[in-house]
C-alpha positions as CSV (number, residue, x, y, z in Angstrom):
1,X,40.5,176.1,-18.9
2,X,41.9,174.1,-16.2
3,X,44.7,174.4,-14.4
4,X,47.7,172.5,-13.5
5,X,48.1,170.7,-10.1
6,X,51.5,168.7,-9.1
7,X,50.5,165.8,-6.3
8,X,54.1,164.9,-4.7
9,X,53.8,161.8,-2.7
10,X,56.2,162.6,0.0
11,X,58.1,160.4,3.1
12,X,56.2,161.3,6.4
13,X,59.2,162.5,8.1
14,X,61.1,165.9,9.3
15,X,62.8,167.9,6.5
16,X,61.1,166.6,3.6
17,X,58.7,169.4,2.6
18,X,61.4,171.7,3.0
19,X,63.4,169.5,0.5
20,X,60.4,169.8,-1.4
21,X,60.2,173.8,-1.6
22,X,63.9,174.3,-1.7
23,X,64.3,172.4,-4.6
24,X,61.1,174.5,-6.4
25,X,62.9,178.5,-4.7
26,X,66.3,176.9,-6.2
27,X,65.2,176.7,-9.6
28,X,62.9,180.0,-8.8
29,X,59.3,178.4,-9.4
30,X,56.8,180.3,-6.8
31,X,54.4,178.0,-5.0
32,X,51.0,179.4,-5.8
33,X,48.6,177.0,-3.7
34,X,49.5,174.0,-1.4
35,X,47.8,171.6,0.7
36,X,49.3,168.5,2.4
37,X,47.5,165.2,3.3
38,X,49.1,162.6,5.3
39,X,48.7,159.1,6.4
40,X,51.1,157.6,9.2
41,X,54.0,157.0,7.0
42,X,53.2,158.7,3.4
43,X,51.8,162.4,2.6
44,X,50.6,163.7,-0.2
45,X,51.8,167.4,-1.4
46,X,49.3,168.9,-3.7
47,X,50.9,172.3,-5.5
48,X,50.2,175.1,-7.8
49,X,53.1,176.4,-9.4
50,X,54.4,179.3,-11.3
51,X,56.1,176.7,-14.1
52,X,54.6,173.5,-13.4
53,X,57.0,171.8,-16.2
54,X,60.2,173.0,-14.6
55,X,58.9,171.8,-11.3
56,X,57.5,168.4,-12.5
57,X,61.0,167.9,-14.0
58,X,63.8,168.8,-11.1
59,X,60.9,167.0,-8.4
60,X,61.5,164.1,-10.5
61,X,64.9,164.4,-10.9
62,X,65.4,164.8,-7.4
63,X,63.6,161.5,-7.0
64,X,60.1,162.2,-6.4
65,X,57.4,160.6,-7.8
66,X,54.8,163.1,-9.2
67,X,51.7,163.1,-10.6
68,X,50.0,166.1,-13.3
69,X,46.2,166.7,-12.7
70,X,43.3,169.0,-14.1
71,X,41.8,171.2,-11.4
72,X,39.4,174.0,-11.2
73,X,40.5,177.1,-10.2
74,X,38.4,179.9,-9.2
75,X,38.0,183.1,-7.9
76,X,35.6,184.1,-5.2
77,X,34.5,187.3,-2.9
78,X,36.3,187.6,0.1
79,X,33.4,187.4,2.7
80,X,31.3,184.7,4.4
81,X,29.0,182.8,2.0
82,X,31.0,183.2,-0.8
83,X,32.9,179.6,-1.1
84,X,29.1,178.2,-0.1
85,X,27.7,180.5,-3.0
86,X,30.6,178.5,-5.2
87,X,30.0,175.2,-3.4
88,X,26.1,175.6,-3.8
89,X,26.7,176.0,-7.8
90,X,28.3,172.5,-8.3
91,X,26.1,170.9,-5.8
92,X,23.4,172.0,-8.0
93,X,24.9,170.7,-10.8
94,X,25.2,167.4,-9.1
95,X,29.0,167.7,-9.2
96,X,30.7,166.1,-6.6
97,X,33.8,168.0,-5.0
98,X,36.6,165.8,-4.1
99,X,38.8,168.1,-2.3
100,X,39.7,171.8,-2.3
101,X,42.2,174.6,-0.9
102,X,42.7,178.2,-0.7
103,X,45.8,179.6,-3.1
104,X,48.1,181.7,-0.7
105,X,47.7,185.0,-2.5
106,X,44.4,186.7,-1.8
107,X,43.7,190.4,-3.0
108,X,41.5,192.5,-0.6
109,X,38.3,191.9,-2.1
110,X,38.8,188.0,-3.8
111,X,40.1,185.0,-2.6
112,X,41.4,181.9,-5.0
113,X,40.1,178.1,-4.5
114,X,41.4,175.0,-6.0
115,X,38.7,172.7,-6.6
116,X,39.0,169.0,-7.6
117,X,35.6,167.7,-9.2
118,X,34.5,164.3,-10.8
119,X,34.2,166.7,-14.4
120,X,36.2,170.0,-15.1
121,X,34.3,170.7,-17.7
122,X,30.7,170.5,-16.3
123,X,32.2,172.7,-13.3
124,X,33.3,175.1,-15.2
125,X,30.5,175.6,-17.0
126,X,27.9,175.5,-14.0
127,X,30.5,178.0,-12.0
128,X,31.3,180.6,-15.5
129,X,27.4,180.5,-15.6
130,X,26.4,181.7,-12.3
131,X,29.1,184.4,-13.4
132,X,32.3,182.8,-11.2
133,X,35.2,184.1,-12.5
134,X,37.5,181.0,-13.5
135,X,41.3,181.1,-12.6
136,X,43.7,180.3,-15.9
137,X,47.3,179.4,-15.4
138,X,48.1,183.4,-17.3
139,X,45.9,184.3,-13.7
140,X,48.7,181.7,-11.7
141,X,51.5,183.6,-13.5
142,X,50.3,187.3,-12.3
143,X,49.7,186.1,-8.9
């Protein structure tokens, strides 16, 4: 049940994220979730897309180098405690988180978290079994 994550490894310098999301509006794929990382010279783009083949392949052919990983989407209650409550689970479960971020949409009463773990499945399973609700890329599409 995991979803699809495109890591851009990106120049450190003015202009190239927008390069990066006008290429994605121009051949209309939405950005679902982002995050940036970056070191002095080099960042690291990490998206959730509407249509993460059409976006791996004009990124590409654009000239970026791109990777396609398995992440853990899930949805959460909109107050304080909730992403701990999530968090707590997988600590539990001895699952180490390596990263996360927050998906841009948000309804009133949910939010949406991107978690990267050592094991998708053994997440999933510890989160669907303290009743998390898990986000599937139909979930992306409706966003």
């Amino acid at each position: 049940m995991a979803i699809k994550q495109l890591t851009v490894f990106v120049e450190n310098r003015k202009g190239t994220i927008v390069s990066v999301t006008d290429i994605l509006a121009k051949n209309n794929v939405n950005i679902r979730a982002l995050s940036i990382a970056e070191t002095q010279e080099f960042g690291i783009l990490r998206l959730i897309v509407s249509d993460t083949v059409t976006a791996e392949n004009v990124l590409k052919e654009n000239g970026y180098l791109i990777k396609t990983v398995d992440v853990v989407g899930v949805k959460i209650g909109d107050a304080p405690g909730k992403l701990t409550a999530a968090l707590d689970v997988l600590d539990k479960a001895n699952i180490n988180v390596e990263y996360l971020y927050a998906f841009m949409a948000r309804t009133e009463k949910h939010a949406y978290v991107v978690l990267r773990v050592e094991n998708n499945n053994e997440a999933e399973k510890a989160l669907e079994g303290a009743l998390f609700h898990l986000i599937t890329e139909a979930d992306i599409n409706k966003l």
